[in-house]
N, C-alpha and C positions, 0 to 999 in steps of 0.2 A: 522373486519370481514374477515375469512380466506377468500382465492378465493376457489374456488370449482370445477373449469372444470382446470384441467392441465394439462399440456403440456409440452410431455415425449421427449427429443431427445437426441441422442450422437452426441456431441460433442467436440474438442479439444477448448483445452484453448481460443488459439485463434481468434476460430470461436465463440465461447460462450460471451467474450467481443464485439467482431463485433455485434453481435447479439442484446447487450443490447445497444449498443450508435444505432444501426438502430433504436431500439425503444424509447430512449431520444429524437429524434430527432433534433439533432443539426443542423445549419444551414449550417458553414462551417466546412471544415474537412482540414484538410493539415497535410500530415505524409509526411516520405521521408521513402524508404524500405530500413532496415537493419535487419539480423537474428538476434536471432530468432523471432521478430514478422512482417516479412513481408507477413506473409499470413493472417493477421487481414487489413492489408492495401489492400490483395488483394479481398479478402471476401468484406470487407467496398467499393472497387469500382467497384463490383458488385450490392450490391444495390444500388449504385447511377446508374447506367447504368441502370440496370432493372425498376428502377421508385420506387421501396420501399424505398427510402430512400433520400427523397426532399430535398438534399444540393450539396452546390457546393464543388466539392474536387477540391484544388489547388496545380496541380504539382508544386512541387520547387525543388530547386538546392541542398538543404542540411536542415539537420535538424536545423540547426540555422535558417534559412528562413522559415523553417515548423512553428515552436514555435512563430516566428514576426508575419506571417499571422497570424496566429489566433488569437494571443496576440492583433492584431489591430479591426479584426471582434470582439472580446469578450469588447474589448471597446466601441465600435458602435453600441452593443445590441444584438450581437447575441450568439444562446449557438455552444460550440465551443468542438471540440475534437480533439486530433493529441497521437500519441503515437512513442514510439522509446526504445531502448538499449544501452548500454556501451556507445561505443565511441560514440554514437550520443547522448546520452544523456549530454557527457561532450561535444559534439559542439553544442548543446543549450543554455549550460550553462550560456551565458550572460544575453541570454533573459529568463530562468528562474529567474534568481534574478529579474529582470525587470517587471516580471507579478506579481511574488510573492511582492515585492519593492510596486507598485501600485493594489494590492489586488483586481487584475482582474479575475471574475470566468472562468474558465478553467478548463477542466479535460483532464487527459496525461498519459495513459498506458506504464505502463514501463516491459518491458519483462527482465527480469533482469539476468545479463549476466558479468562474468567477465573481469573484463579490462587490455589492454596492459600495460607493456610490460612484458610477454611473451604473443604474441597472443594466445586467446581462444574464441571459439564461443559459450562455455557452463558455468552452472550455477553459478552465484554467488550472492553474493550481495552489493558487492563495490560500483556500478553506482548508485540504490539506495539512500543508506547511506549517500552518498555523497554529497546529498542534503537536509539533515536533515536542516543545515539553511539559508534555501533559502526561507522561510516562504510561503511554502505549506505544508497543509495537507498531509501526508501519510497513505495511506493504505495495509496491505499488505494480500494478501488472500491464502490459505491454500490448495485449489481447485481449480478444474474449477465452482463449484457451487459457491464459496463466488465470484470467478473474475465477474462470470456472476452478483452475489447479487451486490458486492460494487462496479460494475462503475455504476449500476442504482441510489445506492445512492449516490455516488459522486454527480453527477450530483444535486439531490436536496439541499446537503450539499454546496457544492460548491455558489450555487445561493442564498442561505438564506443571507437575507440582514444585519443579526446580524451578519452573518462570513466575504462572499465577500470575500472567500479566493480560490487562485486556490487548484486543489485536485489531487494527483499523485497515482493510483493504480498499486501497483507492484507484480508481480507475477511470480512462478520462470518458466527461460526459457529451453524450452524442458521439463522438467518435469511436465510441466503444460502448455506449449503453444501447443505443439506438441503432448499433449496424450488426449487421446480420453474417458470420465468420459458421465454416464447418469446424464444429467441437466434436472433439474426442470425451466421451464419458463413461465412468465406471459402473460397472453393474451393481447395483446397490449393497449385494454382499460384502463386497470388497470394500467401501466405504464404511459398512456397519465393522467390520475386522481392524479398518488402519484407523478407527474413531471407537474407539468401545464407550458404552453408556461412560458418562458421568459417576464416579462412586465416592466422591466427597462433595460437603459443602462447606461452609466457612462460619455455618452457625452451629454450637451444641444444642440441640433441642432436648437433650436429657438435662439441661442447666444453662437457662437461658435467662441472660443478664441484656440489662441495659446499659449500655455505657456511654457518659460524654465525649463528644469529640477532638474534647481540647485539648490538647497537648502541649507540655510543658517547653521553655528550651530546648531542655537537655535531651529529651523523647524525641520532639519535633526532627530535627538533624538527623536521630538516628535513623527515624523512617526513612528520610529520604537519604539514607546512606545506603538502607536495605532496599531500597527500590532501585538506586542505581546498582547493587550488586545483582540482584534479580535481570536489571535492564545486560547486563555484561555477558551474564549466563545465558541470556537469552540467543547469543551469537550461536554457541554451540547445539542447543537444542534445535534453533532453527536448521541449522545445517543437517543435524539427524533426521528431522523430519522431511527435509527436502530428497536426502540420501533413499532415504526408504520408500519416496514416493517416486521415486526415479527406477529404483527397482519394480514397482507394480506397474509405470505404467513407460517405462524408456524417457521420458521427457524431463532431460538436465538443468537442475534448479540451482541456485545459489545467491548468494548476498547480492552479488554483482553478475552480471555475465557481459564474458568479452567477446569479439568479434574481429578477426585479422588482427590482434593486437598483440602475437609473437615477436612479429617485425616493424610494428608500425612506429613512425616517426611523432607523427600529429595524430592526436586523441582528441576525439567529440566525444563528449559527456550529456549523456541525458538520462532523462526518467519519464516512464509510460510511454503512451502511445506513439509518437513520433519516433521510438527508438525504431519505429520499421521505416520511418524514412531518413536518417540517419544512416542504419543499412546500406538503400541503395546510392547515398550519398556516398558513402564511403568507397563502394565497387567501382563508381564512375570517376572516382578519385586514384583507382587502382589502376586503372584503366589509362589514365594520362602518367602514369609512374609516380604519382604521389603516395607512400606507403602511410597510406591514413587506416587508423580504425579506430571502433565503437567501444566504448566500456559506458553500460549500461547499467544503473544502481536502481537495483529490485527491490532492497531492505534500507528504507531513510531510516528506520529507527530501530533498532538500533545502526547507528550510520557505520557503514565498513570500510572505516577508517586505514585500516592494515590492508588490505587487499586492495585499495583506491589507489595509496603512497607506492604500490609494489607495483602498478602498472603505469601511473605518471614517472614515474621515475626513470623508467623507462624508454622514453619518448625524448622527443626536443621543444615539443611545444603541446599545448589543450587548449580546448576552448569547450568551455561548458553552455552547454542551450538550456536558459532556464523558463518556466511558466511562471514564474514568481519573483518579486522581488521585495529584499527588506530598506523600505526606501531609506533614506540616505546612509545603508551600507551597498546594500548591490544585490544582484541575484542571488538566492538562497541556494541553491543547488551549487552555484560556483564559491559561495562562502565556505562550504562545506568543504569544496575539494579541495580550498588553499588551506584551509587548516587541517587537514588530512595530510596533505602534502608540504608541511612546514619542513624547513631543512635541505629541501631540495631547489639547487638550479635549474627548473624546470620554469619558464613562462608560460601562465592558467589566465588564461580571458574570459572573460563572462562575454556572453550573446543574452540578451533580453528578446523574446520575439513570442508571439503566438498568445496575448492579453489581452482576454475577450471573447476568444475564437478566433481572432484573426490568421488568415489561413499562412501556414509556414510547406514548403517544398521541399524537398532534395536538392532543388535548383538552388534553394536560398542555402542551405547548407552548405552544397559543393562551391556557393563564392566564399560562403566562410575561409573553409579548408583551405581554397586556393590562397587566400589574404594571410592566412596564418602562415601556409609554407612561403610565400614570401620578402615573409617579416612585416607585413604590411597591417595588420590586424590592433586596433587600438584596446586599451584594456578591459572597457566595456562597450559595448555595439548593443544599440537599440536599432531591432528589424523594426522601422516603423509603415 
């Protein structure tokens, strides 16, 4: 059942995320401030000071210290939050394999930002990417309204006892941290109902042992055998959780979402923020009789492989726009869809463009589009 009294504000990205973990109600909180999301760290230690917001935030020394705190409260029972960028994201990077390793829930906003070296403090999606297998969930949102939707369902995703997986929402930075969108918000009832407390933790305090962390061969494989069956299952409980948030609040969620892609010839592929200029790429493509559309990938991790192959396949050609690349294989986002897409006579192009921040158009798109309906399109294209 939809909600019915809503609740209109502007907000920037990163006040819109703040907003939704004050209302998950986590207990502990530990970030360390780096651009662009240190004004979601600074917003989150206002409601703890003001009293909206009943957790203890714990200063630390660096983002590697941030991800341990929490890493240990989320062991002990409680729901936990921390968020960071780039280089902080690679100086967590031990204890992300370590949370993800021991299938601790946690959820971790990533403002996502290009990494050294050459210094940049604007958009990418390297830092991201780069944790594809670090066995967390990824989400990536398009908005400030999906950032604001998907750390609420993080949160429930993350805790379902069939996953028990941490969950990473990323969102691009400045283009979505820093800009100011009208969000739709739930009234905090409604959040405290589709989020109930926490009622497990992963320590027995009635027989509480210390255990090494070594594991043998034979152990080692099998973890990571149940971590990928965990990561599998995770497809469907995401889907539920998205199901039932689409009920509360009308806004259509899923792995992927497509756009004109019933009848579309040529498929552009993207993730985050640009999928809204992609959009009117596409429309103005529609426009010259080119039957182009959008298949836009929400959920990188687990990546949705089946629903990916079911709509290239469909087509005559793609081309994927990636923020990221694995250099001397090629764009990450287009790696994914050719082997998503293995088996099919379909032509997939990677586009490299927009590293760094460097600003990408609809203009730059719709020459894509034109060059691929063509045939003209070569198999990777650097917008330089």
């Amino acid at each position: 059942m939809q909600v019915e009294s809503k609740v209109i504000k502007g907000l920037v990205g990163n006040h819109a995320v703040a907003y939704a973990v004050k209302q998950a109600k986590p207990q502990v909180l530990a970030v360390y401030p780096i651009t662009p999301q240190t004004t979601m760290l600074e917003k989150l230690s206002e409601y703890v000071e003001s009293g909206e917001l009943k957790a203890k935030m714990i200063r630390v020394e660096s983002e590697h210290s941030a991800l341990a705190a929490v890493y240990g409260a989320a062991l002990a029972g409680s729901r936990v939050f921390t968020a960071t960028a780039s280089q902080g994201l690679l100086y967590m990077t031990e204890m992300i394999y370590w949370a993800g390793g021991q299938r601790v829930p946690i959820v971790a906003a990533v403002a996502t930002r290009a990494i050294a070296s050459p210094w940049s403090i604007l958009d990418d999606h390297h830092d991201f990417v780069s944790k594809r297998d670090a066995i967390w969930i990824q989400l990536m949102a398009e908005n400030v309204q999906e950032a604001y939707d998907l750390t609420i369902q993080a949160f429930k995703i993350s805790e379902d006892k069939r996953v028990l997986l941490p969950v990473m929402m990323g969102f691009d930075g400045f283009i979505l941290t820093h800009t100011l969108e009208k969000v739709e918000l739930l009234p905090d009832n409604v959040v405290d109902a589709f989020i109930p407390p926490r009622d497990f933790n992963l320590i027995d305090f009635s027989d509480p042992l210390g255990i090494g962390q070594v594991a043998s061969p034979e152990d080692y494989i099998y973890y990571r055998y149940e971590a990928q069956r965990s990561m599998e299952r995770s497809r469907e409980v995401i889907t539920e959780v998205e199901r039932d948030y689409e009920d509360i609040t009308g806004r259509k969620y899923g792995l992927i979402d497509c756009y004109m892609c019933d009848d579309a010839e040529y498929i552009i592929v993207s993730m985050g923020a640009w999928s809204g200029d992609a959009r009117v790429a596409v429309q103005k493509e529609r426009e010259k009789g080119i039957r182009a559309g959008l298949l836009k990938v929400r959920t990188f991790r687990p990546f949705p492989k089946d629903e990916v192959k079911q709509i290239v396949g469909k087509s005559r050609g793609v081309v994927v726009f990636d923020r990221s690349v694995s250099y001397g294989s090629g764009g990450v986002l287009a790696n994914e869809v050719k082997s998503a897409s293995y088996g099919l006579d379909v032509p997939i192009h990677s586009v490299i463009a927009g590293l760094g921040g460097k600003d990408v158009r609809p203009l730059h798109m719709e020459k894509v589009l034109d060059d691929l309906a063509l045939n003209q399109l070569e198999d990777e294209r650097w917008l330089l």
